[in-house]
N, CA and C atoms as a LAMMPS dump frame, in Angstrom:
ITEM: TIMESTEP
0
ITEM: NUMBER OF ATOMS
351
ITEM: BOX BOUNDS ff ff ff
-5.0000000000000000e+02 5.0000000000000000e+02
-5.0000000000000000e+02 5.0000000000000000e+02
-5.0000000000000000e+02 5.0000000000000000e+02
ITEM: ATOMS id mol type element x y z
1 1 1 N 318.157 97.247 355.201
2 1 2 C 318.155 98.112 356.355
3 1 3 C 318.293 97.291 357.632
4 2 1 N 317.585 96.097 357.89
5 2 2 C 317.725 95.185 358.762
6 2 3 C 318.998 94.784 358.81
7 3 1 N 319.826 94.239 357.715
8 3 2 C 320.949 93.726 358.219
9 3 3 C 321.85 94.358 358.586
10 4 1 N 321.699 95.927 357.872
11 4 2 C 323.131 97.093 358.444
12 4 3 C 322.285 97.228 359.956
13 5 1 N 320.984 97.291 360.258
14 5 2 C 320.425 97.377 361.917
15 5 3 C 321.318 96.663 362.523
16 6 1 N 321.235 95.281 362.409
17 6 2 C 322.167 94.195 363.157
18 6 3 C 322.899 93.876 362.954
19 7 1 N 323.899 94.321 361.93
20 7 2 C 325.507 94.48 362.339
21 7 3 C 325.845 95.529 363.191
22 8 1 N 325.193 96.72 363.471
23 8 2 C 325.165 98.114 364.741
24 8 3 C 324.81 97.637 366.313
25 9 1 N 324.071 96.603 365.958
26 9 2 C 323.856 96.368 367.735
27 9 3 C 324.584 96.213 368.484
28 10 1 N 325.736 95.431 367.917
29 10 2 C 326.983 94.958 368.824
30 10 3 C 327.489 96.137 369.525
31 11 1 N 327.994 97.045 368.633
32 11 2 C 328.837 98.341 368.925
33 11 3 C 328.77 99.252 369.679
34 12 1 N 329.465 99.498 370.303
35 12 2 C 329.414 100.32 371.662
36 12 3 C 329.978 101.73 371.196
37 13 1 N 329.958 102.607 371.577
38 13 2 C 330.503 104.256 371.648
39 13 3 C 330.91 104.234 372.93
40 14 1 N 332.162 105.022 372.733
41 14 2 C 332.967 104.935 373.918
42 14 3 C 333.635 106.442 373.751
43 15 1 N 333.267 107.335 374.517
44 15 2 C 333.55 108.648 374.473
45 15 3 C 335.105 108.83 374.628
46 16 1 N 335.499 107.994 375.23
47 16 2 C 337.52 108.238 375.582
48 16 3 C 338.267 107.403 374.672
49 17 1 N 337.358 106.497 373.576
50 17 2 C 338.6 105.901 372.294
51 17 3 C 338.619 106.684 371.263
52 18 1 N 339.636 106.87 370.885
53 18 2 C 339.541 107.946 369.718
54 18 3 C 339.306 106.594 368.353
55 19 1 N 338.353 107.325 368.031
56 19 2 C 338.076 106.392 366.5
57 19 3 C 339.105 106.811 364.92
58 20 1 N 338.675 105.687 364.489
59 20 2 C 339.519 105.65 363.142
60 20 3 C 340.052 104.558 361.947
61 21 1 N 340.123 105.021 360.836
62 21 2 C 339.665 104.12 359.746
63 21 3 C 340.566 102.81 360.35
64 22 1 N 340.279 101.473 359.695
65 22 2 C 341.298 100.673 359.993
66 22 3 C 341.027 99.876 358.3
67 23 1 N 342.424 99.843 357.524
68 23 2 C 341.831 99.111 356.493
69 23 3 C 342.216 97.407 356.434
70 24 1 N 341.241 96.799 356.043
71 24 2 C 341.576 95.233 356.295
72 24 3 C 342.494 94.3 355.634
73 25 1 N 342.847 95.189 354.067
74 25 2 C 343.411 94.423 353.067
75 25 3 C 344.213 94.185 353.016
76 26 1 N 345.469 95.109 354.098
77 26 2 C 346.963 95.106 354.566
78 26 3 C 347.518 94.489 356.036
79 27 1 N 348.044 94.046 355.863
80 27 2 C 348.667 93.742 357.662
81 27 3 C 348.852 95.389 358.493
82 28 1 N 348.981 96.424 357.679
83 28 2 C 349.868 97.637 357.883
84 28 3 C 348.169 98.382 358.475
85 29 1 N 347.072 97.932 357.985
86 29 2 C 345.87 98.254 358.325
87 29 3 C 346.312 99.781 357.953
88 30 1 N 347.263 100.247 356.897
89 30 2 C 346.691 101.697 355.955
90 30 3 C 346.658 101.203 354.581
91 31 1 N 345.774 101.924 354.352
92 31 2 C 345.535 101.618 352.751
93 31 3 C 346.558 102.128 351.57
94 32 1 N 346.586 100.882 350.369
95 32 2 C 347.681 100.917 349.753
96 32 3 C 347.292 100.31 347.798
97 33 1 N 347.413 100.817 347.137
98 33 2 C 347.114 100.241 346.048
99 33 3 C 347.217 99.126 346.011
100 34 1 N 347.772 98.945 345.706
101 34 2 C 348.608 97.587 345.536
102 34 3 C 347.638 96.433 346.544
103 35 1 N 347.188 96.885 348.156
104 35 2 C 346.011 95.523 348.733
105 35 3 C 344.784 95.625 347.609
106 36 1 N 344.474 96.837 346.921
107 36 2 C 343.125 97.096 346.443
108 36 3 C 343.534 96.135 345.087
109 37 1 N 344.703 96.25 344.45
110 37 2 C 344.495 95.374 343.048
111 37 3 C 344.701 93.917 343.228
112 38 1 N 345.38 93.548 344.158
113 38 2 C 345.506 92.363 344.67
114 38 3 C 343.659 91.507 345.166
115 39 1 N 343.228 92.237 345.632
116 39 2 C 342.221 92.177 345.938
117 39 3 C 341.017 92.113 344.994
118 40 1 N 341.066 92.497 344.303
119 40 2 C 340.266 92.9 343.068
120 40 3 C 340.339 92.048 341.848
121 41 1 N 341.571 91.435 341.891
122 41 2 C 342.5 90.245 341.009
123 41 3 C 341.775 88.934 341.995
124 42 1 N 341.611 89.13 342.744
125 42 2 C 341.736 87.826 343.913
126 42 3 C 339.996 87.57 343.939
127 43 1 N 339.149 88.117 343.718
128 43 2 C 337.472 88.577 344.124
129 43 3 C 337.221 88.727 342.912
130 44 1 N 337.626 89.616 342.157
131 44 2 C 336.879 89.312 340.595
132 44 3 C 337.412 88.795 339.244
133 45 1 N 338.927 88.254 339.838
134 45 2 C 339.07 87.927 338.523
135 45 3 C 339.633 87.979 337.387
136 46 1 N 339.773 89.844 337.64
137 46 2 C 339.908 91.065 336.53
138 46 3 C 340.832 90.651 335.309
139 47 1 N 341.098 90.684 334.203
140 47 2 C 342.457 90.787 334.191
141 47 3 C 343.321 91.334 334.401
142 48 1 N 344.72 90.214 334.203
143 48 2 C 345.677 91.351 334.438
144 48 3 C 346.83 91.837 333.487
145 49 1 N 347.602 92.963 333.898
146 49 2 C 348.156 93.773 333.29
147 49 3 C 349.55 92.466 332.658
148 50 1 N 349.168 92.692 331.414
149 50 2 C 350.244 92.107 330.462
150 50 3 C 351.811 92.898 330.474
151 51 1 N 352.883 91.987 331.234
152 51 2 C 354.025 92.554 331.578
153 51 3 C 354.627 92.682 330.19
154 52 1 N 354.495 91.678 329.074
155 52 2 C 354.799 91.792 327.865
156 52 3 C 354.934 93.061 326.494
157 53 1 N 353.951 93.795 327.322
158 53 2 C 353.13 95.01 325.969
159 53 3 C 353.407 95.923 326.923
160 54 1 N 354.051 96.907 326.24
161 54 2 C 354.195 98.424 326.944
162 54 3 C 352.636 99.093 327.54
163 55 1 N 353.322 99.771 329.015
164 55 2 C 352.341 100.311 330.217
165 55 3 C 351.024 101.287 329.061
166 56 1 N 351.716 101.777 327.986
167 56 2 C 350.887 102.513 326.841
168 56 3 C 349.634 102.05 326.366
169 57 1 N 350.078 100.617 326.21
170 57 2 C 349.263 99.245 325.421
171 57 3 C 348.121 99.209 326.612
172 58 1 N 348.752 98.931 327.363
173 58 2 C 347.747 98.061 328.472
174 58 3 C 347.121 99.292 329.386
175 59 1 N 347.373 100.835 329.026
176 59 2 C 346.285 101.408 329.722
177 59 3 C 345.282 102.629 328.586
178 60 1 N 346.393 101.402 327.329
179 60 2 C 345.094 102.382 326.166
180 60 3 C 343.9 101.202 326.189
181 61 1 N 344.28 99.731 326.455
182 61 2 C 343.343 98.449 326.189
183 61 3 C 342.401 98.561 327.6
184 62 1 N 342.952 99.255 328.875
185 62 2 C 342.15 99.267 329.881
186 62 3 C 341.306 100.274 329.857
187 63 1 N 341.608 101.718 329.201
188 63 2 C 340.548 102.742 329.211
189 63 3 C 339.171 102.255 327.624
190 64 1 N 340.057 101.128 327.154
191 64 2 C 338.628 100.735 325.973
192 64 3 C 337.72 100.122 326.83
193 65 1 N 338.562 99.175 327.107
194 65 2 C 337.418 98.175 327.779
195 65 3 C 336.136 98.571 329.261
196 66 1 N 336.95 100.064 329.486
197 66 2 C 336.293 100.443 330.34
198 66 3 C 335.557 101.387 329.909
199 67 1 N 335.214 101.704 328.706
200 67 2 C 334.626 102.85 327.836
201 67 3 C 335.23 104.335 328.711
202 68 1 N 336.685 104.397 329.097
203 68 2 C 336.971 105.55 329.236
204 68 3 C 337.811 106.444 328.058
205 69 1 N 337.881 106.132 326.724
206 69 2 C 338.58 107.057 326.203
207 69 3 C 337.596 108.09 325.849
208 70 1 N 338.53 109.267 325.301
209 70 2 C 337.748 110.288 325.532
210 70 3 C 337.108 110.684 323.891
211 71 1 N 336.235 110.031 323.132
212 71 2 C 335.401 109.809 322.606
213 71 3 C 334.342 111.018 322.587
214 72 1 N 333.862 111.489 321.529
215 72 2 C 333.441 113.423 321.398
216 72 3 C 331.984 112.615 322.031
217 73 1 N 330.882 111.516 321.962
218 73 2 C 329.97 111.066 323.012
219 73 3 C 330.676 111.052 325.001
220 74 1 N 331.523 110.295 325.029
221 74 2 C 332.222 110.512 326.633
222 74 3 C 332.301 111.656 326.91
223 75 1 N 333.114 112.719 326.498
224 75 2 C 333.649 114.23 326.26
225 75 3 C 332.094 114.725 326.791
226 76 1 N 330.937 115.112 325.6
227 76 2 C 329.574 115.302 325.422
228 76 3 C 328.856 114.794 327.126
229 77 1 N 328.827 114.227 327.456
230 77 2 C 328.298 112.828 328.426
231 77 3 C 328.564 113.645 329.913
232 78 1 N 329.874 114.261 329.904
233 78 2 C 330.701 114.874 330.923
234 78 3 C 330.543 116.124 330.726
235 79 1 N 330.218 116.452 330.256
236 79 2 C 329.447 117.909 329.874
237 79 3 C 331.047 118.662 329.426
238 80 1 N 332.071 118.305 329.083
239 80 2 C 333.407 119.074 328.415
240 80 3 C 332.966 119.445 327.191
241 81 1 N 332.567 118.831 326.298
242 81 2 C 331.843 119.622 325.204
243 81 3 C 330.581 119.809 325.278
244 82 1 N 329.517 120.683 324.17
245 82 2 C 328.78 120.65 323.685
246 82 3 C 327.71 119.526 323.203
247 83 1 N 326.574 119.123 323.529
248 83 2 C 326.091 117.998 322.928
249 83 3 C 326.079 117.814 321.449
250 84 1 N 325.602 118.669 320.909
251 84 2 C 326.059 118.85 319.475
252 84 3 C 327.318 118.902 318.988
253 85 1 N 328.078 118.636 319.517
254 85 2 C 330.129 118.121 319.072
255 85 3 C 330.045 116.643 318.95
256 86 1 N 328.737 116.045 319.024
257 86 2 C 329.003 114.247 319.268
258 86 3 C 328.91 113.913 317.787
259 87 1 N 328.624 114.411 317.084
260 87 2 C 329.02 113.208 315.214
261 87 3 C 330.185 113.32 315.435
262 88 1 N 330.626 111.986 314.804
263 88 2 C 332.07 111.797 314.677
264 88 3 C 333.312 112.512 313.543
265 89 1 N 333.757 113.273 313.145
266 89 2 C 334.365 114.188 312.116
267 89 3 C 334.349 113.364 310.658
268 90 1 N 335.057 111.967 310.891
269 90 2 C 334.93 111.389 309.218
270 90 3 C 334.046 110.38 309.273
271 91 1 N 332.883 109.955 309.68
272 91 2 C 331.898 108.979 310.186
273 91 3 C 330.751 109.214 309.629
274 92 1 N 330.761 110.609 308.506
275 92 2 C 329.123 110.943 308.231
276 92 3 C 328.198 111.286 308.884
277 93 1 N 328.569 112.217 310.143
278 93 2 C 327.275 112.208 311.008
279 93 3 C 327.374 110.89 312.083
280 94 1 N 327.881 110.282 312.023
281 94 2 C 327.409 109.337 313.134
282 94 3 C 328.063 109.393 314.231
283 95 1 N 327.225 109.07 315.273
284 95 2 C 327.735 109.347 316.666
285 95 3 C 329.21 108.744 317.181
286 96 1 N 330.243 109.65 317.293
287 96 2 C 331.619 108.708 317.72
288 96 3 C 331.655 108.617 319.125
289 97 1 N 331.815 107.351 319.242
290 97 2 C 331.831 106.238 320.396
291 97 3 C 332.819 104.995 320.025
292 98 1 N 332.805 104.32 321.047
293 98 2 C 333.628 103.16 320.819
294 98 3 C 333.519 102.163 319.974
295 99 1 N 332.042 102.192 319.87
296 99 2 C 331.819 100.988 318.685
297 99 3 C 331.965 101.949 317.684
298 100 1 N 331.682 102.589 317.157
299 100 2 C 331.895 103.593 316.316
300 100 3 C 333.587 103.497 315.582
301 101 1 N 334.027 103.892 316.441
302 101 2 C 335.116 104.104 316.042
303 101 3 C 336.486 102.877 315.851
304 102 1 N 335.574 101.697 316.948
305 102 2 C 336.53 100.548 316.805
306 102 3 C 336.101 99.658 315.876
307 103 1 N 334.617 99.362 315.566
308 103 2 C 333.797 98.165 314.622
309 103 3 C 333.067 99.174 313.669
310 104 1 N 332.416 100.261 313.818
311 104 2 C 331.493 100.082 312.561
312 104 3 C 332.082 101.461 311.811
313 105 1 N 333.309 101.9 312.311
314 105 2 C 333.645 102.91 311.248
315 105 3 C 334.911 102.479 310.097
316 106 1 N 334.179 102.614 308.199
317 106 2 C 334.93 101.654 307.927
318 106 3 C 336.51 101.654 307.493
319 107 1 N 337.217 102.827 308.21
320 107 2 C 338.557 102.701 307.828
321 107 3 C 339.308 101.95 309.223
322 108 1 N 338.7 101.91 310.483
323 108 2 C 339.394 101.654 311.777
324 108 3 C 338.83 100.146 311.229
325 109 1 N 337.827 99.702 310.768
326 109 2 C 337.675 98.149 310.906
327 109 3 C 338.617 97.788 309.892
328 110 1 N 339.047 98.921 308.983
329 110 2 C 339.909 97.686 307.735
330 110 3 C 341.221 97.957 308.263
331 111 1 N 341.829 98.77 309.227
332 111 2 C 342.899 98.074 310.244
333 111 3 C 342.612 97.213 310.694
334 112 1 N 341.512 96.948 311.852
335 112 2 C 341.581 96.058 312.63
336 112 3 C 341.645 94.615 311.999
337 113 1 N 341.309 94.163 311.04
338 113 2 C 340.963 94.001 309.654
339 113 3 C 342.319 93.023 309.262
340 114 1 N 343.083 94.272 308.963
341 114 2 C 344.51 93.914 308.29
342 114 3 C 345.57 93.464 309.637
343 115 1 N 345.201 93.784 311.064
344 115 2 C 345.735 93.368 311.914
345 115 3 C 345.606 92 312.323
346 116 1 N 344.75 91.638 312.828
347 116 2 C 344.012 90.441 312.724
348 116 3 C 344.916 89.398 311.855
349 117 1 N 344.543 89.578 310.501
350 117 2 C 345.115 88.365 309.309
351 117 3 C 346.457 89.128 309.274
């Protein structure tokens, strides 16, 4: 609270400037995808999008890694289904999720499995 206090002190209100966003990440100071992934690549790191493997590949590998596919737990979670829709259909009852469905369910592991070797 103190430090957002004293970054405010400086700032003046000035009834005759009209205010308005200014974004920093562009020379163009409007905002643009492209400063935000650059940025984001540049600050965290992220990886990045493999030009090699179809846009398919790399935003079915980005919604895993981000636990966004839509998984009958995610679905459930978001209230689109029912909580009781979360066992997984061929899993025995067990909750389908990502680990679920990528490591401990055992026909997706004996792809991953046969992919691998």
């Amino acid at each position: 609270m103190r430090e957002c206090s004293d970054s405010l002190t400086n700032i003046i209100l000035q009834s005759t400037i009209y205010d308005r966003w200014l974004w920093q990440l562009h020379v163009s100071r409007s905002y643009n995808v492209a400063s935000v992934y650059h940025y984001l690549i540049l600050t965290y790191s992220i990886i990045t999008w493999n030009k090699e493997v179809p846009l398919k590949v790399n935003l079915f590998a980005w919604h895993l890694f981000r636990n966004r596919l839509p998984t009958m737990n995610n679905l459930s979670r978001r209230h689109i289904l029912q909580h009781n829709a979360q066992p997984c259909v061929g899993g025995r009852g067990s909750m389908e999720d990502i680990d679920h469905l990528f490591l401990s369910f055992n026909y997706f592991r004996k792809i991953w499995n046969d992919i691998l070797h």
